[in-house]
Structure formats: C-alpha cells, structure tokens
Backbone as XML, in Angstrom:
<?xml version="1.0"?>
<chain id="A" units="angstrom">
  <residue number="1" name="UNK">
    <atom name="N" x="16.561" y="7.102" z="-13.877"/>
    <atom name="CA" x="16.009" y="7.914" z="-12.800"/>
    <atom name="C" x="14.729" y="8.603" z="-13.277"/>
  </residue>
  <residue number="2" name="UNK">
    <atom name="N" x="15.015" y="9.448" z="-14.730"/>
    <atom name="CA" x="13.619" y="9.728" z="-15.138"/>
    <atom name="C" x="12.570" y="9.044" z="-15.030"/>
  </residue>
  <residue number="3" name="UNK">
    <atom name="N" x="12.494" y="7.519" z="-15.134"/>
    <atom name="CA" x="11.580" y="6.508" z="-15.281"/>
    <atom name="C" x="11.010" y="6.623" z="-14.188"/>
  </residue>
  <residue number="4" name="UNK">
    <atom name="N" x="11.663" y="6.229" z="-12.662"/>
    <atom name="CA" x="11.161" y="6.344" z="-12.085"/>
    <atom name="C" x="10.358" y="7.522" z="-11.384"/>
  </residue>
  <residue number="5" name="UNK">
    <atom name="N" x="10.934" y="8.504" z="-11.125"/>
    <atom name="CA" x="10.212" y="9.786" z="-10.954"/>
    <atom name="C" x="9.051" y="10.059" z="-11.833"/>
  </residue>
  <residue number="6" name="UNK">
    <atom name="N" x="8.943" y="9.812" z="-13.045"/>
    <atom name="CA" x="7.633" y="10.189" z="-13.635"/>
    <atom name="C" x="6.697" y="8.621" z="-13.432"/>
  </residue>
  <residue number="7" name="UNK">
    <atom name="N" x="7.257" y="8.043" z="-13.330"/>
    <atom name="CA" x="6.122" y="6.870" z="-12.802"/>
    <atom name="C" x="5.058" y="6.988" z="-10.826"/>
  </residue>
  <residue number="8" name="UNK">
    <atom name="N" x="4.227" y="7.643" z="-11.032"/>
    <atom name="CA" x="4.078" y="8.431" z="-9.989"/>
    <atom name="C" x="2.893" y="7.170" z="-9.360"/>
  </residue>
  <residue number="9" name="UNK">
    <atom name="N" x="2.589" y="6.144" z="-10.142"/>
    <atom name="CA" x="1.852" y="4.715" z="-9.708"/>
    <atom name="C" x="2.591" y="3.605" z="-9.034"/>
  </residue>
  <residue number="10" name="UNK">
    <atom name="N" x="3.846" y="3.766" z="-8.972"/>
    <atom name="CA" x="5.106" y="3.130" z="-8.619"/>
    <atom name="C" x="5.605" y="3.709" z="-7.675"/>
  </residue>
  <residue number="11" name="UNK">
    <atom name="N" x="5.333" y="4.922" z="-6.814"/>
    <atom name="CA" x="6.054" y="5.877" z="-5.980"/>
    <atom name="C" x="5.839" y="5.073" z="-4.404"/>
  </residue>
  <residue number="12" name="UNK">
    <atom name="N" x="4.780" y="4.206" z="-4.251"/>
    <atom name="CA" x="4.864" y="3.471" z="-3.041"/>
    <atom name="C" x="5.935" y="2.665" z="-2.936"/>
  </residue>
  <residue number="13" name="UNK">
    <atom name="N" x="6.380" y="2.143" z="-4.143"/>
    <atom name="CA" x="7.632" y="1.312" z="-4.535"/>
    <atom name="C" x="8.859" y="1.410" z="-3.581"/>
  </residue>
  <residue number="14" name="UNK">
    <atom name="N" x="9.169" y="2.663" z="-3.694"/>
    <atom name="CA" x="10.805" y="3.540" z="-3.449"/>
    <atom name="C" x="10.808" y="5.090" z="-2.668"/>
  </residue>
  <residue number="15" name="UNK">
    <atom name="N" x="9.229" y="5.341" z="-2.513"/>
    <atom name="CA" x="9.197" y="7.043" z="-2.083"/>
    <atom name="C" x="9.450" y="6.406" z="-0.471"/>
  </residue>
  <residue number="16" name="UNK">
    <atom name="N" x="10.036" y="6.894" z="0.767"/>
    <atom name="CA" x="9.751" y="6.537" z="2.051"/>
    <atom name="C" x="8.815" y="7.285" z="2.767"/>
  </residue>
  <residue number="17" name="UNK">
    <atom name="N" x="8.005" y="7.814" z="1.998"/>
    <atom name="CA" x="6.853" y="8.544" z="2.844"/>
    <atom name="C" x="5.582" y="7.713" z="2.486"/>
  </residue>
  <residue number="18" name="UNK">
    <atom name="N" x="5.734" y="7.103" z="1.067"/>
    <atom name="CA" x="4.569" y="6.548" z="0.092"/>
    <atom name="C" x="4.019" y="5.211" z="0.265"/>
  </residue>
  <residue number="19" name="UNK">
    <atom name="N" x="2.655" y="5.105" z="1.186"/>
    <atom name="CA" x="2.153" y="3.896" z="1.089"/>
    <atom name="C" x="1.442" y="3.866" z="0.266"/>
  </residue>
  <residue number="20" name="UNK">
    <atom name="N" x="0.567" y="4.355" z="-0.443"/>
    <atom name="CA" x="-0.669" y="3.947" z="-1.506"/>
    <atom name="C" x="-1.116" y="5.224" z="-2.650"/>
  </residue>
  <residue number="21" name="UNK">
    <atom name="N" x="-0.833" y="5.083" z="-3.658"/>
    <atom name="CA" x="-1.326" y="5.885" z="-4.268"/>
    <atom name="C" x="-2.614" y="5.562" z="-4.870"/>
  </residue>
  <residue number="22" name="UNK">
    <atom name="N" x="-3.672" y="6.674" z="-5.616"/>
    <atom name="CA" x="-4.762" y="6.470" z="-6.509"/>
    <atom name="C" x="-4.520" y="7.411" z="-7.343"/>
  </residue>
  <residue number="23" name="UNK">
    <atom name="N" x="-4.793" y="7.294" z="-8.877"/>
    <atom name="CA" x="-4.840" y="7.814" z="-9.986"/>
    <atom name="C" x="-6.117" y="8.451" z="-10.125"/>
  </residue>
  <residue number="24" name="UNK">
    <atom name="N" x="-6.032" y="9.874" z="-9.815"/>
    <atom name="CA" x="-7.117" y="10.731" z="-9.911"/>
    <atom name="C" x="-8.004" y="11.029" z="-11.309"/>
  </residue>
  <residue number="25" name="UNK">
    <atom name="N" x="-6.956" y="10.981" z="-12.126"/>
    <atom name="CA" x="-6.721" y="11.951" z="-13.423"/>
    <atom name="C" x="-5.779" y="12.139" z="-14.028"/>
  </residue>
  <residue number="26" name="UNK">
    <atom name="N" x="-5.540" y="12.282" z="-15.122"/>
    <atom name="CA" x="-4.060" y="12.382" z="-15.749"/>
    <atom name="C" x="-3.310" y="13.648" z="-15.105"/>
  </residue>
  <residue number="27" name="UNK">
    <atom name="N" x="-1.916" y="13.118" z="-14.857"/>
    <atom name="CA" x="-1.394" y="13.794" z="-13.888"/>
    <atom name="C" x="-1.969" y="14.756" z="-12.416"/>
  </residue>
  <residue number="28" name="UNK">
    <atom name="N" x="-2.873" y="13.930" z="-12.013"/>
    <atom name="CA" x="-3.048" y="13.849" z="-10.779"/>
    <atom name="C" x="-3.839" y="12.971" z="-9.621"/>
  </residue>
  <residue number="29" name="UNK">
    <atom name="N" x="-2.772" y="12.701" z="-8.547"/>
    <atom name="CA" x="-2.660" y="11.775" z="-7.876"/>
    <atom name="C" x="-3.084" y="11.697" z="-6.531"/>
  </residue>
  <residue number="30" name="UNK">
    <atom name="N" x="-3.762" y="11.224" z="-5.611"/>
    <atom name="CA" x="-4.077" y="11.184" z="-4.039"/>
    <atom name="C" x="-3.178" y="9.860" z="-3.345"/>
  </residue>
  <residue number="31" name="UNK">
    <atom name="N" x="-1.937" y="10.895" z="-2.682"/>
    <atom name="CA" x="-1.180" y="9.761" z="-2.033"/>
    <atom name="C" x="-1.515" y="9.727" z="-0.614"/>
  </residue>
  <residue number="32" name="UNK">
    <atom name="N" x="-1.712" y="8.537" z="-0.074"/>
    <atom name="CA" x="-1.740" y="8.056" z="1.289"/>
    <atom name="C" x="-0.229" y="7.740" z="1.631"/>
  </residue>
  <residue number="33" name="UNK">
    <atom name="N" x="-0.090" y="8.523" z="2.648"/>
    <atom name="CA" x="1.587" y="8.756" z="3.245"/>
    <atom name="C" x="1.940" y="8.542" z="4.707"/>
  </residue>
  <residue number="34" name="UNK">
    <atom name="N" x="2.956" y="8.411" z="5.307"/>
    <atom name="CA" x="3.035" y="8.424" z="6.962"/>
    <atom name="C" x="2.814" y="9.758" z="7.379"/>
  </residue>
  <residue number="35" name="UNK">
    <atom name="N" x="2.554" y="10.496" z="6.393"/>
    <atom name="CA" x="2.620" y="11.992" z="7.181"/>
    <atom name="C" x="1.675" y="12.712" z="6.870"/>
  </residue>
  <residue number="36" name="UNK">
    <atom name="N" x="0.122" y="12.121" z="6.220"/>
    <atom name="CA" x="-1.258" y="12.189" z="5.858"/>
    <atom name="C" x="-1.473" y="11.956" z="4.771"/>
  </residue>
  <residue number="37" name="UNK">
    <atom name="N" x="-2.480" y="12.696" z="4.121"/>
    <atom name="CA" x="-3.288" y="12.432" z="2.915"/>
    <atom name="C" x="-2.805" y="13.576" z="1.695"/>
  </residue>
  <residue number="38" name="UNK">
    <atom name="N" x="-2.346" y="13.260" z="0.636"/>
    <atom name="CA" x="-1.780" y="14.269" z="0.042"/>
    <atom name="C" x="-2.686" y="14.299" z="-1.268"/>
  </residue>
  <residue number="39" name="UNK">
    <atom name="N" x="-2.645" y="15.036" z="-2.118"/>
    <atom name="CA" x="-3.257" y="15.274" z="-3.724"/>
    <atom name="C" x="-2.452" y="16.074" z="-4.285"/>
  </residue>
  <residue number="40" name="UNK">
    <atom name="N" x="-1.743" y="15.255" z="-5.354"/>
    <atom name="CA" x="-0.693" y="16.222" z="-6.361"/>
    <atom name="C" x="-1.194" y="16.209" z="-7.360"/>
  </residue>
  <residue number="41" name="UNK">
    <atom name="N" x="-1.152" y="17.915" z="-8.364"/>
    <atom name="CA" x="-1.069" y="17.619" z="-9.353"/>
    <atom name="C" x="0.635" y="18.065" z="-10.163"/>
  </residue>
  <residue number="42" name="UNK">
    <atom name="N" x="0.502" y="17.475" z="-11.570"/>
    <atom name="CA" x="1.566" y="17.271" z="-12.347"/>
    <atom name="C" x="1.600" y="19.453" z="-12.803"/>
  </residue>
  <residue number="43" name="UNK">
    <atom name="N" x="2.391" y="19.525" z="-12.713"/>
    <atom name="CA" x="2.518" y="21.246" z="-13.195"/>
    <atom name="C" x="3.207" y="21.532" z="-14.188"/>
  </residue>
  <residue number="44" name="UNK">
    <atom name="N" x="4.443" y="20.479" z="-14.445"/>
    <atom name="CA" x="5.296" y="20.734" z="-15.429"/>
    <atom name="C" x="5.660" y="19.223" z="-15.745"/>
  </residue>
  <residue number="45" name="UNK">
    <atom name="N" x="6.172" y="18.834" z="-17.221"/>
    <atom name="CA" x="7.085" y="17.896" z="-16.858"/>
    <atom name="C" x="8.243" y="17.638" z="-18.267"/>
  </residue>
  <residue number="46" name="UNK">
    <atom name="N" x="8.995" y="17.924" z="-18.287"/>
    <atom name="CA" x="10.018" y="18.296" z="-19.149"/>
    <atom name="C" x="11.141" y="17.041" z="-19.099"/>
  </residue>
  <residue number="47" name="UNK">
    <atom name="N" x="10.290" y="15.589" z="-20.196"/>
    <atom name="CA" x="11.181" y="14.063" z="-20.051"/>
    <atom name="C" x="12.649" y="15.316" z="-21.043"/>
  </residue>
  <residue number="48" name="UNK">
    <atom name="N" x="13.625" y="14.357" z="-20.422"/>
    <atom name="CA" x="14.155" y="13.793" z="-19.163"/>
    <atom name="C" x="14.716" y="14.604" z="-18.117"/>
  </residue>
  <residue number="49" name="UNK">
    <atom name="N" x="14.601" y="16.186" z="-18.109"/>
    <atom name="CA" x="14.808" y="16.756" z="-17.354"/>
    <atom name="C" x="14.248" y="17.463" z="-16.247"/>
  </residue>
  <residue number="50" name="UNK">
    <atom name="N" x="13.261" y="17.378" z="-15.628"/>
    <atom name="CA" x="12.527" y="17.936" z="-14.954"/>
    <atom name="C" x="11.153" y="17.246" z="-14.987"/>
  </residue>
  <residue number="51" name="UNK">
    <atom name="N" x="10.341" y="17.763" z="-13.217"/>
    <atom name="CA" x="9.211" y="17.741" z="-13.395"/>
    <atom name="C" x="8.601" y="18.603" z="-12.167"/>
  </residue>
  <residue number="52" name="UNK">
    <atom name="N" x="7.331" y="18.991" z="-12.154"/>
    <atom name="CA" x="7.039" y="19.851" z="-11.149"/>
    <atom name="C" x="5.881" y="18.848" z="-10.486"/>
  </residue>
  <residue number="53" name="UNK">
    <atom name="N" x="4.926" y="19.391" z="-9.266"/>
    <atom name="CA" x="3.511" y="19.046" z="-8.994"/>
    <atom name="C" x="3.241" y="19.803" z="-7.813"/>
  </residue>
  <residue number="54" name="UNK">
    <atom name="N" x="2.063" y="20.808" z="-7.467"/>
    <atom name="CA" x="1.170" y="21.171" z="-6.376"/>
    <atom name="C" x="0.805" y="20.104" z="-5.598"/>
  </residue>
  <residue number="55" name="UNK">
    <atom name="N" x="0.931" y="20.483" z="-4.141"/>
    <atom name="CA" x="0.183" y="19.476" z="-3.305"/>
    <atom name="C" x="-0.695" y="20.456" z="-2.196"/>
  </residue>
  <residue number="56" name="UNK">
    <atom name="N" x="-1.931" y="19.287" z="-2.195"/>
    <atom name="CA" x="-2.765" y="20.040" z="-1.397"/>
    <atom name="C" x="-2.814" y="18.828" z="0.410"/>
  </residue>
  <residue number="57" name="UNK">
    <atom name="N" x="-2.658" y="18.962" z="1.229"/>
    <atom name="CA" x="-2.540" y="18.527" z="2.310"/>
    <atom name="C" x="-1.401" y="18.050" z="2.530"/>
  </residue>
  <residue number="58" name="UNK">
    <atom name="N" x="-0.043" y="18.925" z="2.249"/>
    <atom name="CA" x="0.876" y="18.787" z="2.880"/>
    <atom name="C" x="2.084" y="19.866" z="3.229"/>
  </residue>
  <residue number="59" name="UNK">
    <atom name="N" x="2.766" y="20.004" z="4.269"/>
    <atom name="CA" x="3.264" y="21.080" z="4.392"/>
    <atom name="C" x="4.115" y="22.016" z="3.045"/>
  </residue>
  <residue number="60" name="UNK">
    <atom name="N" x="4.257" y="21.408" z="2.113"/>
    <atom name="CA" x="4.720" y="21.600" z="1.172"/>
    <atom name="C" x="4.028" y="22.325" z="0.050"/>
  </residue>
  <residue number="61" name="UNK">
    <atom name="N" x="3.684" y="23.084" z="-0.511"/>
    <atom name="CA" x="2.445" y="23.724" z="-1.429"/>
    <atom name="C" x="2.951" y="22.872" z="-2.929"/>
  </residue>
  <residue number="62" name="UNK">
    <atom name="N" x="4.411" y="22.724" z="-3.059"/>
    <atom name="CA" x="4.492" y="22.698" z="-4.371"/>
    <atom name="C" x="6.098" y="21.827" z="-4.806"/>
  </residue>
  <residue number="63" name="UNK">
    <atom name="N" x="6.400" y="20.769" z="-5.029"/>
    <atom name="CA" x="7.508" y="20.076" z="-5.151"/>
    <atom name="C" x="8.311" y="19.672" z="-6.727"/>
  </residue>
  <residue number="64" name="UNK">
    <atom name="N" x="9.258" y="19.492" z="-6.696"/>
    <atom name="CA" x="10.164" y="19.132" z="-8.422"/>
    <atom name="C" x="11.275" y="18.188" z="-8.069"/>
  </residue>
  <residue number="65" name="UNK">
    <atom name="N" x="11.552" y="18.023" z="-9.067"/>
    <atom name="CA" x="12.431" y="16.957" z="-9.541"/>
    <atom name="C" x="13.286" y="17.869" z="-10.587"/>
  </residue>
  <residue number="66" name="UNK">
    <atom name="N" x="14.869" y="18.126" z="-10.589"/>
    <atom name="CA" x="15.850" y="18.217" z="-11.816"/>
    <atom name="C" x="16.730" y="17.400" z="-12.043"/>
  </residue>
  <residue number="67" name="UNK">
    <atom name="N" x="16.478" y="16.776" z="-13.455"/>
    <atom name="CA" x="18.139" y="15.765" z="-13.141"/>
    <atom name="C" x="18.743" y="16.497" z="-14.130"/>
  </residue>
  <residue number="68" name="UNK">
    <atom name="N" x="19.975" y="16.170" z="-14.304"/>
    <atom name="CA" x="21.265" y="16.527" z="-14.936"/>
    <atom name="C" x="22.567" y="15.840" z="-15.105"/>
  </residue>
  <residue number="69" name="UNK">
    <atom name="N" x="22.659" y="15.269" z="-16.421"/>
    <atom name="CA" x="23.583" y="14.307" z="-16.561"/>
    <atom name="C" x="24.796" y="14.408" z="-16.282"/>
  </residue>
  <residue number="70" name="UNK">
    <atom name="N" x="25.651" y="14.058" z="-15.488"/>
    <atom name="CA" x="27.488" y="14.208" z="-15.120"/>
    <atom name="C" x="27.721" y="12.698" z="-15.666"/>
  </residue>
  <residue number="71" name="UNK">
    <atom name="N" x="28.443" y="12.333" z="-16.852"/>
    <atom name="CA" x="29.056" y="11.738" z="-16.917"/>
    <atom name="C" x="27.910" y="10.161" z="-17.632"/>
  </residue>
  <residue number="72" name="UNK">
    <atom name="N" x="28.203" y="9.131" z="-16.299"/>
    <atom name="CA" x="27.540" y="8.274" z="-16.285"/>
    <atom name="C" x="26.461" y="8.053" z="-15.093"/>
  </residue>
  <residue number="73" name="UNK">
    <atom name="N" x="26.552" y="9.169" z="-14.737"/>
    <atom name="CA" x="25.740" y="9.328" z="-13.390"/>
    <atom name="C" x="24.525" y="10.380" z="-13.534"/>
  </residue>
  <residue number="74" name="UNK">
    <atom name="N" x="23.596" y="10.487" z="-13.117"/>
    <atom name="CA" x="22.520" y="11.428" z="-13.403"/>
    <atom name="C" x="22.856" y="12.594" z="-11.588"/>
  </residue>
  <residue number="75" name="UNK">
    <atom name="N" x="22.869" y="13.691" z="-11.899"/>
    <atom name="CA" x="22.777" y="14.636" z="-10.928"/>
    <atom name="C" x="21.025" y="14.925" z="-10.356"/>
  </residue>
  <residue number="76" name="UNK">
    <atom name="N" x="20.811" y="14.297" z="-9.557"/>
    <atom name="CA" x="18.808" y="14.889" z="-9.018"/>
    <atom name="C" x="18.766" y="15.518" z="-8.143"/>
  </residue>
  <residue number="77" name="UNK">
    <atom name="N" x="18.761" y="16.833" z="-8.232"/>
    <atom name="CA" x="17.878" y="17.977" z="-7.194"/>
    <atom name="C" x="16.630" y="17.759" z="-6.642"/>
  </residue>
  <residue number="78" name="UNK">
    <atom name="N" x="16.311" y="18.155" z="-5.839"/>
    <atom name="CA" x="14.760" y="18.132" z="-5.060"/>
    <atom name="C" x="14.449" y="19.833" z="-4.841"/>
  </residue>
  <residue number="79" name="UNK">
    <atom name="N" x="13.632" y="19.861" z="-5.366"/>
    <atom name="CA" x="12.867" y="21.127" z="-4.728"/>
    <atom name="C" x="11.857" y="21.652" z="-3.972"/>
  </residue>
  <residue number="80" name="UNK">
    <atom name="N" x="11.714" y="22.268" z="-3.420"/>
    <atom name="CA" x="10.496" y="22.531" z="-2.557"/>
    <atom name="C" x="9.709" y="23.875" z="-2.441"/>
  </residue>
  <residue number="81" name="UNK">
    <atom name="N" x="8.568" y="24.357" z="-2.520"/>
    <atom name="CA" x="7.595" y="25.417" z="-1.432"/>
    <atom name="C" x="7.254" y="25.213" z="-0.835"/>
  </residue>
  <residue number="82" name="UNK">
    <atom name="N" x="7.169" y="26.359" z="0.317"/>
    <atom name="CA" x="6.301" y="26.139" z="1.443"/>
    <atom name="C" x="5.799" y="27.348" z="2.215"/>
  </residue>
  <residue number="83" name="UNK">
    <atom name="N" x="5.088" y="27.031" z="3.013"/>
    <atom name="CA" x="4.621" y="28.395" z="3.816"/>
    <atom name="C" x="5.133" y="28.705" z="5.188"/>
  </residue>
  <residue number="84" name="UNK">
    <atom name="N" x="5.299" y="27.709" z="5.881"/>
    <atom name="CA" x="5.538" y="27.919" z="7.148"/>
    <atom name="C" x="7.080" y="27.657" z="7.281"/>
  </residue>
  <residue number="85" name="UNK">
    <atom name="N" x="7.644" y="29.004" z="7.430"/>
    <atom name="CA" x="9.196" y="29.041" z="7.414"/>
    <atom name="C" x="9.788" y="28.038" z="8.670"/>
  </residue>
  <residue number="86" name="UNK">
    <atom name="N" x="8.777" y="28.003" z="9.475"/>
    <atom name="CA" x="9.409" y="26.882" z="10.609"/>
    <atom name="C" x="10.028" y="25.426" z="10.224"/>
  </residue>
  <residue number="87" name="UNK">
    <atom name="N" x="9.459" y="25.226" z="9.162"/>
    <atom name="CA" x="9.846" y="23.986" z="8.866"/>
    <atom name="C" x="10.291" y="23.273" z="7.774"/>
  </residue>
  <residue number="88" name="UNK">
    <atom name="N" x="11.413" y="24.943" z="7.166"/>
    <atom name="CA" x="12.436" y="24.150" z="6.142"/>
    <atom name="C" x="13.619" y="23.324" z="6.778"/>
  </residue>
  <residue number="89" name="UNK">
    <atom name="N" x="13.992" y="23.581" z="8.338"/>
    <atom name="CA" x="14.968" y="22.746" z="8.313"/>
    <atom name="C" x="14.713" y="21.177" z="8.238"/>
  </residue>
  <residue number="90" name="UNK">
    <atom name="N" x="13.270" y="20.479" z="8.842"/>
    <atom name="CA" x="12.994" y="19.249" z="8.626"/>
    <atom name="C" x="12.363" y="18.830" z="7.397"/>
  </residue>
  <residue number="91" name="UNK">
    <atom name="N" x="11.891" y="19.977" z="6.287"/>
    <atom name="CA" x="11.979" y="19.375" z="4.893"/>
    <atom name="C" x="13.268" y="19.292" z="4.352"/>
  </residue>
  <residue number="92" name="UNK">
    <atom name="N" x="13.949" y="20.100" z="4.657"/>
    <atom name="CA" x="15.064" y="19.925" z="3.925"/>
    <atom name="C" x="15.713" y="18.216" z="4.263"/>
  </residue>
  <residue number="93" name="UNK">
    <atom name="N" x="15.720" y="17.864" z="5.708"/>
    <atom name="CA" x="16.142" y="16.509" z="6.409"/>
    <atom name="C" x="14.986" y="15.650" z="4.614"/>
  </residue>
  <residue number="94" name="UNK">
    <atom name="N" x="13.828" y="15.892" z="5.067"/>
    <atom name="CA" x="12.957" y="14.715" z="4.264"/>
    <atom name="C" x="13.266" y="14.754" z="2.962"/>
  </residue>
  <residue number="95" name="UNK">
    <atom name="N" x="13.800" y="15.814" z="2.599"/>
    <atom name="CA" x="14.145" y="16.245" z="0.927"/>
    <atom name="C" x="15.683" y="15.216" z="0.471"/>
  </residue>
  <residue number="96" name="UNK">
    <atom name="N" x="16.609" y="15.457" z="1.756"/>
    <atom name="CA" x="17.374" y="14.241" z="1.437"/>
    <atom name="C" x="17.254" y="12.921" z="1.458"/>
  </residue>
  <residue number="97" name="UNK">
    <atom name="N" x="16.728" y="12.513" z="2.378"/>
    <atom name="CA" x="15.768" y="11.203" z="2.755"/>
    <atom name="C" x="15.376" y="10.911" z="1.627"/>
  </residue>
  <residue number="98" name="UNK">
    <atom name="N" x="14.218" y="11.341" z="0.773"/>
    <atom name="CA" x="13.811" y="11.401" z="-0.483"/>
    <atom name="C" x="14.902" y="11.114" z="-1.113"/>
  </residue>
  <residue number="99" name="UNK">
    <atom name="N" x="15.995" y="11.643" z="-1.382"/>
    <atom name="CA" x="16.590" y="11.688" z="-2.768"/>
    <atom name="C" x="17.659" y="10.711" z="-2.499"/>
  </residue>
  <residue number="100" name="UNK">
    <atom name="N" x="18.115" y="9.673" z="-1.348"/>
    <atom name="CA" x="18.646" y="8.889" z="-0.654"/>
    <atom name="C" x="17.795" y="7.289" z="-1.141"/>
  </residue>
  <residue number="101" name="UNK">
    <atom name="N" x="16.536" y="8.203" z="-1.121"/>
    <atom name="CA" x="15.117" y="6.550" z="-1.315"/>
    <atom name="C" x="15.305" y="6.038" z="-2.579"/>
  </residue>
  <residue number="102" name="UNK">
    <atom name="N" x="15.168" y="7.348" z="-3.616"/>
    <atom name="CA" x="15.427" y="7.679" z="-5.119"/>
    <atom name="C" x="16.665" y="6.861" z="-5.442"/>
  </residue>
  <residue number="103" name="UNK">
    <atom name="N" x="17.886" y="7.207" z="-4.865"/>
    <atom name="CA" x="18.909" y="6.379" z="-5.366"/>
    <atom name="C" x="19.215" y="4.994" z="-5.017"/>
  </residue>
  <residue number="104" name="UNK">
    <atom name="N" x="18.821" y="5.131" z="-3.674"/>
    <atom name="CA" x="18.806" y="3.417" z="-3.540"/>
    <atom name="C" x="17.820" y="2.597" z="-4.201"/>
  </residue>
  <residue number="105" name="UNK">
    <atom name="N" x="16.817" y="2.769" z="-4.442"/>
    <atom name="CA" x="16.042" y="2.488" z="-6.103"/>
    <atom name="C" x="16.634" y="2.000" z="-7.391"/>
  </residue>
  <residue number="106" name="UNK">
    <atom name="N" x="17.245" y="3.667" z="-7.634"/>
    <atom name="CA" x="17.807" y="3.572" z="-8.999"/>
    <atom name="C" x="18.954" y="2.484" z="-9.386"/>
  </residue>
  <residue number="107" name="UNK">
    <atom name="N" x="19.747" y="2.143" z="-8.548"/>
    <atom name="CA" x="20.587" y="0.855" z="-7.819"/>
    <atom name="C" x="20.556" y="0.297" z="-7.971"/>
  </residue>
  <residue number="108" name="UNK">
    <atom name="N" x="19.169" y="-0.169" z="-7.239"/>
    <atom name="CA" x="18.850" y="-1.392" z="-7.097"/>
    <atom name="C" x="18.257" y="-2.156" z="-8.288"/>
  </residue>
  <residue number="109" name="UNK">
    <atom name="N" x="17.734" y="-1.010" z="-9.004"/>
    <atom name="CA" x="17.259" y="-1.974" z="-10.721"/>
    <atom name="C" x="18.222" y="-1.665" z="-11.320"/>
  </residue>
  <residue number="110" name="UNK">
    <atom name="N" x="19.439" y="-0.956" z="-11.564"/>
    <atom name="CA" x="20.441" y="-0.768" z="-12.162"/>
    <atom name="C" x="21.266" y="-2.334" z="-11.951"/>
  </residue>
  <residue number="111" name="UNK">
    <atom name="N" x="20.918" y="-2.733" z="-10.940"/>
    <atom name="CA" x="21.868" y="-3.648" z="-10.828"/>
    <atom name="C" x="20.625" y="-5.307" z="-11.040"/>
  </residue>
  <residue number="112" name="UNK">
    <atom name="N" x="19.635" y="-4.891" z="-11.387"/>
    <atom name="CA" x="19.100" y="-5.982" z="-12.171"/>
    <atom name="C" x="17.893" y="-6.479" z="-11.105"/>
  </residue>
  <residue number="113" name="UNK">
    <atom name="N" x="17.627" y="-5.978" z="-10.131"/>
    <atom name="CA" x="16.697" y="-6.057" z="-9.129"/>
    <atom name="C" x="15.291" y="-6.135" z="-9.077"/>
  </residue>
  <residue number="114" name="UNK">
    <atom name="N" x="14.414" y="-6.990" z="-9.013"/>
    <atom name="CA" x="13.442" y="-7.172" z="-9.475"/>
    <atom name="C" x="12.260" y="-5.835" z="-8.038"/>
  </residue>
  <residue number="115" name="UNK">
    <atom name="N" x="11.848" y="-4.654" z="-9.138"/>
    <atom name="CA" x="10.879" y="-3.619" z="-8.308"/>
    <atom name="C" x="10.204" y="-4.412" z="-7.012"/>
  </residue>
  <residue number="116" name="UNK">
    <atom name="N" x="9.440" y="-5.542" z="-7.266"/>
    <atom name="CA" x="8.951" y="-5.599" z="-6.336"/>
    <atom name="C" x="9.242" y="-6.522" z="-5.222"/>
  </residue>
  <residue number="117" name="UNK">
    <atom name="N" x="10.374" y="-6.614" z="-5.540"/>
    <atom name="CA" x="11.228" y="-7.141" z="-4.021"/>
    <atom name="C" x="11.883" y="-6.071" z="-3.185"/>
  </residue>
  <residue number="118" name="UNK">
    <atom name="N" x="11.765" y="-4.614" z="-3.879"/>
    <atom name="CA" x="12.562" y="-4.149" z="-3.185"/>
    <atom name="C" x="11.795" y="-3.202" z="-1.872"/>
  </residue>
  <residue number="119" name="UNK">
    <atom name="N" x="13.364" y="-3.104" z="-0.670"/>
    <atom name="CA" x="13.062" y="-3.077" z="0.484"/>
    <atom name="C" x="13.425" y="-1.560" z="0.468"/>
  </residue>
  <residue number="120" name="UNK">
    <atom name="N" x="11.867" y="-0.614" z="0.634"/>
    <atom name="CA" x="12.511" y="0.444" z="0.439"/>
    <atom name="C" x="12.861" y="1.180" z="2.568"/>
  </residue>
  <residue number="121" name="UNK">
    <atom name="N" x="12.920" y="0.322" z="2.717"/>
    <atom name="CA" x="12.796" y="0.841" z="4.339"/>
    <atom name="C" x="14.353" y="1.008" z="5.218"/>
  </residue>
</chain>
C-alpha cells in the first residue's frame, strides 16, 4: 500500500478522481482530475507510515495518508482540511471512495495483476 500511495506518477492508475498527472518538482505535482485542476505539494512523508500534501485548487487545503499494520493486513486512514464546513459530508463520501479505489488496487497487484490493465472505474 505504501508503494502505491507514495508513487504519486501512478495515481491516474487507481486514484478515481485522477486522470493525468505532471511532475512539477520533487514532491510536487499538478493533477488533472474530474473535479478540476489540482497542485499538490508533498508536506510530510514518513515510508511506511504516513504521508501528507497541500493542495491548491481544490476544496480540500491539505490531505494524508496513515497506514498501520493489523496483522497481515495494512489499516489506511484518509485525512482531510478544509474550509468550507458545507462540504465535509461529501468529502467524507470521496474520502471513502478513495480509500475503496486504494484497496481495490492493492488487490489487484496483490493478486498478481498486471498495473496497467487495471480497471480502476
């Protein structure tokens, strides 16, 4: 799961918001999305547990990643900021969505799946 989450050139792969990314700069990125034009940068990133990034054009100011190992299974949180209190209940919807995309991913190469066949839709 770490792999993928810090692979942020691969996020069109498996993200369901993510059509195209460009590599700005080390750790930071301009994603083209269904839901506009975004620019993250990297804020934190703590392999294999964590990672942070600022975004500028999206309702979101500021997003993370925590995993946490149970067992044989990795535990991944999503986190979020934002400004406009109106609309944690439909990030929260996209925050699972997200972490739904994430695992059906992780799955799918777990189980030997070649990345770029997969159907992240």
């Amino acid at each position: 799961v770490w792999q993928i989450i810090n692979d942020d050139d691969n996020y069109p792969k498996w993200n369901i918001v993510v059509n195209e990314v460009t590599k700005l700069g080390e750790g930071n990125y301009f994603f083209k999305t269904n839901v506009g034009d975004i620019t993250s940068t990297r804020i934190e990133t703590v392999a294999p547990e964590r990672l942070a990034a600022t975004q500028e054009g999206s309702p979101m100011t500021s997003l993370g990643y925590i995993l946490k190992p149970k067992g044989d299974l990795i535990e991944a949180t999503i986190w979020t900021e934002f400004d406009d209190a109106n609309q944690e209940n439909i990030l929260g919807i996209a925050g699972e969505m997200l972490l739904k995309s994430l695992k059906k991913y992780a799955e799918y190469l777990e189980s030997g799946g070649n990345p770029d066949e997969f159907n992240k839709k």
